[in-house]
N, C-alpha and C positions, 0 to 999 in steps of 0.2 A: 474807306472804299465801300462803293453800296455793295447790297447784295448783287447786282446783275452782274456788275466785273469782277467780285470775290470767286462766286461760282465757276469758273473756266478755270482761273487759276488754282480752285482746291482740284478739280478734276482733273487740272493736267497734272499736279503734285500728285493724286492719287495712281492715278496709272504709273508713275515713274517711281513709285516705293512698289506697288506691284509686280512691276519688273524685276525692281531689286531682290523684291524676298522672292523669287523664283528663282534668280539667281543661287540665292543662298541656301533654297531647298533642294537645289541642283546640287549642290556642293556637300549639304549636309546626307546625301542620299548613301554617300560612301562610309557613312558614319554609324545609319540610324535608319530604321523600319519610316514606310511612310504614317504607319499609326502611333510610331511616337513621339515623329515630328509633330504629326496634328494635336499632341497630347500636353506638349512642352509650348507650341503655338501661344495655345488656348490657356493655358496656364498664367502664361505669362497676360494675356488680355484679360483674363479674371482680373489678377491681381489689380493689375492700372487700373480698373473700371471699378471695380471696388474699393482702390486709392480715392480716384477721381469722385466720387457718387458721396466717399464721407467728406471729403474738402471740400465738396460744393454744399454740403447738408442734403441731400436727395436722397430719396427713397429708393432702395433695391425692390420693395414689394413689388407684387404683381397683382391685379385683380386678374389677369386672362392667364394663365399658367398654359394652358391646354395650347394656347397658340404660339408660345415660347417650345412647347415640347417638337410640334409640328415644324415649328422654323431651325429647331434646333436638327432632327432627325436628318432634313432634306440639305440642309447647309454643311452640318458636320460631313454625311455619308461623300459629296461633292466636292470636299476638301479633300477628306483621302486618298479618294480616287484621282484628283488634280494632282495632290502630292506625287501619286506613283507616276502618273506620266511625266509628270516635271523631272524626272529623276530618271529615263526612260531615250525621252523623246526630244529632238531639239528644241532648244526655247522657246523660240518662237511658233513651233506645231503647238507645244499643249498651249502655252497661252491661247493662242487662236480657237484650237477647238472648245475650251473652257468659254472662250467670247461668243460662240453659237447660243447663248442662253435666248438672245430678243428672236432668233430663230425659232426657238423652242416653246418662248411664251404665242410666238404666232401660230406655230403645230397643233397647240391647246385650246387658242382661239378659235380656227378651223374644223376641228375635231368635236369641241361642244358643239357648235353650230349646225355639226353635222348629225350628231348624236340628239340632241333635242329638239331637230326640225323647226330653230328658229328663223331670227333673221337674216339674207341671205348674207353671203359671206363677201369681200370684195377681192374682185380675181386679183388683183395689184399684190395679194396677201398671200395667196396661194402661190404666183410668180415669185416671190420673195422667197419663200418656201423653197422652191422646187431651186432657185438660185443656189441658195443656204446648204442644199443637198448635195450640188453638183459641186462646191467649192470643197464640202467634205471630203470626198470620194478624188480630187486631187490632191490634197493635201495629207489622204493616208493612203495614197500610192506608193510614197517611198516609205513609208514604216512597214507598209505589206512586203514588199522587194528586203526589206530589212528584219525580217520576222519579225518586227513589232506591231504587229497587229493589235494584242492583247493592250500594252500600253496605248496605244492608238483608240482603242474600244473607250477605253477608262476615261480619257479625255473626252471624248463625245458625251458618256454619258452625267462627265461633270459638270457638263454644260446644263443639259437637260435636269439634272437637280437642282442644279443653281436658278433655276427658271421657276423650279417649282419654291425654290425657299423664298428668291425675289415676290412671288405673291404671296408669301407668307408673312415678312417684312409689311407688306400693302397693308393686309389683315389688319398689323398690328398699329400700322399708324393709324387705320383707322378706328381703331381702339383707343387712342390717345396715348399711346407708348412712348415716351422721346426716347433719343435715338441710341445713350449712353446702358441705356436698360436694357434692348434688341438687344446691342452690343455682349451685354454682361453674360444674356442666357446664354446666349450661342456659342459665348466661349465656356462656358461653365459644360455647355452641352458635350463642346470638344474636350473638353477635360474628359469626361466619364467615357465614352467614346472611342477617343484614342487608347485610351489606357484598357478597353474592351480588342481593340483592335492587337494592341502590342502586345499583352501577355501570353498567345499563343508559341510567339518565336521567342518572346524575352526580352525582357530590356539591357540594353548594352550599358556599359560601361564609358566615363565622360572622360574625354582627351581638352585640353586647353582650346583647341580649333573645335573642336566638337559645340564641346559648349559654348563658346562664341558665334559660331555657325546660330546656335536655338535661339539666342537671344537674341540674337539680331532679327530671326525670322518673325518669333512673337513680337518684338518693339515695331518693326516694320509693317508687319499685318494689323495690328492695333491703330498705327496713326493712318494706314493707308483708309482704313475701314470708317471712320470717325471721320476723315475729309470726304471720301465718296456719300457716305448719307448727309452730312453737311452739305454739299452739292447739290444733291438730290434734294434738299428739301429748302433751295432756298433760289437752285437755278431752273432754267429750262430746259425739259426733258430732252429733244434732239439734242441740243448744244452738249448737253452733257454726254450726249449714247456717243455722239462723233468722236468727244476728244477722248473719255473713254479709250477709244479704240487704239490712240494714241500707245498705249499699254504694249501694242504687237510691237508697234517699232522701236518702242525703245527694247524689246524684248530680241528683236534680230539684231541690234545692234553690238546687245551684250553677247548673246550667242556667236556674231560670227570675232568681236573682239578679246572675247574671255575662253572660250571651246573651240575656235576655228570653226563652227558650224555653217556651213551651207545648205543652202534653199537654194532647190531644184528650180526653174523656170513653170513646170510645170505644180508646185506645191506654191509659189509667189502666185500664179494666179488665182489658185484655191483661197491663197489668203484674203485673197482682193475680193474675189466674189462672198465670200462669208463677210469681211464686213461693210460691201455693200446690201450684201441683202437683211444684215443685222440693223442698218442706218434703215435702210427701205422698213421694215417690219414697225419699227422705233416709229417712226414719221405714221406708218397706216394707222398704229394703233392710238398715238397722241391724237391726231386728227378725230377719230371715231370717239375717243371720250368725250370732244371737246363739243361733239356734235350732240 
C-alpha cells in the first residue's frame, strides 16, 4: 500500500486507540491519582521504545537534549491535566477540549504577529480563533452548571500545551530526530513526572483490574502515538487534522455506550464548531507555509 492510502488509515487507527485509552483512563481514574496514570502510561512506552530501538540496532542518544527536555515538559504537564479531566468530565468534552490544540497553535500564530509588528495576519485566522472560542464556552456550559468547572479548565488548558509540545516535536524533526526517539524522551519524561506528581497523595496499591486498566493504557498510548507520527510524517497535513478529529466521535460513542453519557444540544454544537475551526486553522496555516 503507498504512503498516501497508508496515511488515513494509520490516522483513523490512531484516533480509535485514543478513544480507547481514554476510555481506560476513565475507568482507571477510580483506581489511581492522574499522576500515576501518566507515571505507569509512560513507563510502559519506555519500556517498548527501548525494546523496539535495541531490536532494530538504533541509537537512543541524543545530540539536542534541551529539545527533548522542552517537549517533554509541555507534553508530559498536558497529559496530566488531560488525564484529570478524562476522569472528571464526559468523554467526549475532554477529548474535544484536548482537540483545541490547532486552535491554540493559531492563538500563537496571531499573538507573535502581533507582538513583533510583523507580517499581517489573515482575518480567516483570527475567525477560526474567535470560532474555536465560542464552541469552548458551549461545551463547558454544562460542566459549569455541574460544578466542573475546574476539570473543565484542565482540559482547555491540555489543549493549549499540547500545541505548544506539537512545536516542539516540529523542532525536533527538524533536527533530524526520528520519530521512535521523540517518542522514548517523552515517555521517559512521563516517567519522572508523574511519579513527581503522585508522591504527594501516594501511590496506591494494584487490584487485578487496576493493573490491567495501566497496561492497557500504556500499550494503547504507545501504539496510538507511533501511527499518529507515522501519519504525520508520511501523509497530508488536512487529511490527517480531519480524520484526526474522527477521535471525538468515536469518543461519544464510547461515552454514550459504556457511561450512558449525554451531550447536551447545546455542548454538540460546541463540539462542531471546535472542530471546524480546528480544520479551518489546520488549512490557514498549511497553506501559509506552502506559500
Amino acid at each position: 500500500m503507498s504512503p498516501r492510502w497508508q496515511a488515513p488509515w494509520l490516522m483513523l487507527g490512531a484516533s480509535f486507540l485514543f478513544a480507547t485509552m481514554g476510555v481506560c483512563v476513565k475507568l482507571a481514574s477510580a483506581h489511581y491519582g492522574a499522576g500515576e496514570i501518566v507515571m505507569y502510561r509512560s513507563l510502559i512506552g519506555a519500556l517498548a521504545l527501548f525494546a523496539l530501538a535495541r531490536w532494530r540496532g538504533a541509537s537512543l542518544r541524543t545530540p539536542v537534549p534541551h529539545l527533548h527536555v522542552g517537549r517533554s515538559a509541555a507534553g508530559v504537564a498536558a497529559l496530566v491535566l488531560w488525564f484529570h479531566a478524562l476522569g472528571a468530565l464526559p468523554l467526549a468534552t475532554a477529548m474535544t477540549l484536548n482537540y483545541m490544540s490547532p486552535v491554540w497553535m493559531a492563538v500563537f500564530l496571531v499573538a507573535a504577529a502581533a507582538w513583533t509588528g510583523g507580517r499581517r495576519v489573515d482575518p480567516r485566522l483570527v475567525a477560526a480563533v474567535a470560532v474555536g472560542f465560542a464552541g469552548v464556552v458551549l461545551v463547558l456550559r454544562p460542566a459549569v452548571e455541574q460544578q466542573q468547572l475546574w476539570p473543565g479548565l484542565a482540559g482547555l488548558l491540555s489543549g493549549m500545551l499540547s500545541a505548544l509540545a506539537y512545536l516542539q516535536v516540529a523542532a525536533l524533526g527538524r533536527a533530524g530526530e526520528p520519530d521512535y526517539r521523540i517518542v522514548f524522551y517523552f515517555s521517559l519524561g512521563g516517567v519522572v513526572a508523574g511519579l513527581v506528581f503522585a508522591l504527594p497523595a501516594g501511590l496506591h496499591g494494584h487490584s487485578g483490574t487496576g493493573a490491567a486498566l495501566l497496561l492497557a493504557v500504556g500499550v494503547l498510548a504507545t501504539a496510538a502515538q507511533l501511527m499518529l507520527t507515522r501519519a504525520y510524517a508520511i501523509g497530508r497535513t488536512l487529511s490527517n487534522a480531519t480524520l484526526h478529529y474522527a477521535g471525538i466521535g468515536f469518543a461519544f460513542l464510547y461515552g454514550a455506550l459504556l457511561f450512558g453519557e449525554r451531550i447536551t444540544p447545546l455542548a454538540a454544537a460546541g463540539i462542531l464548531l471546535i472542530a471546524a475551526a480546528g480544520l479551518a486553522a489546520t488549512l490557514l496555516r498549511t497553506r501559509a507555509a506552502a506559500r
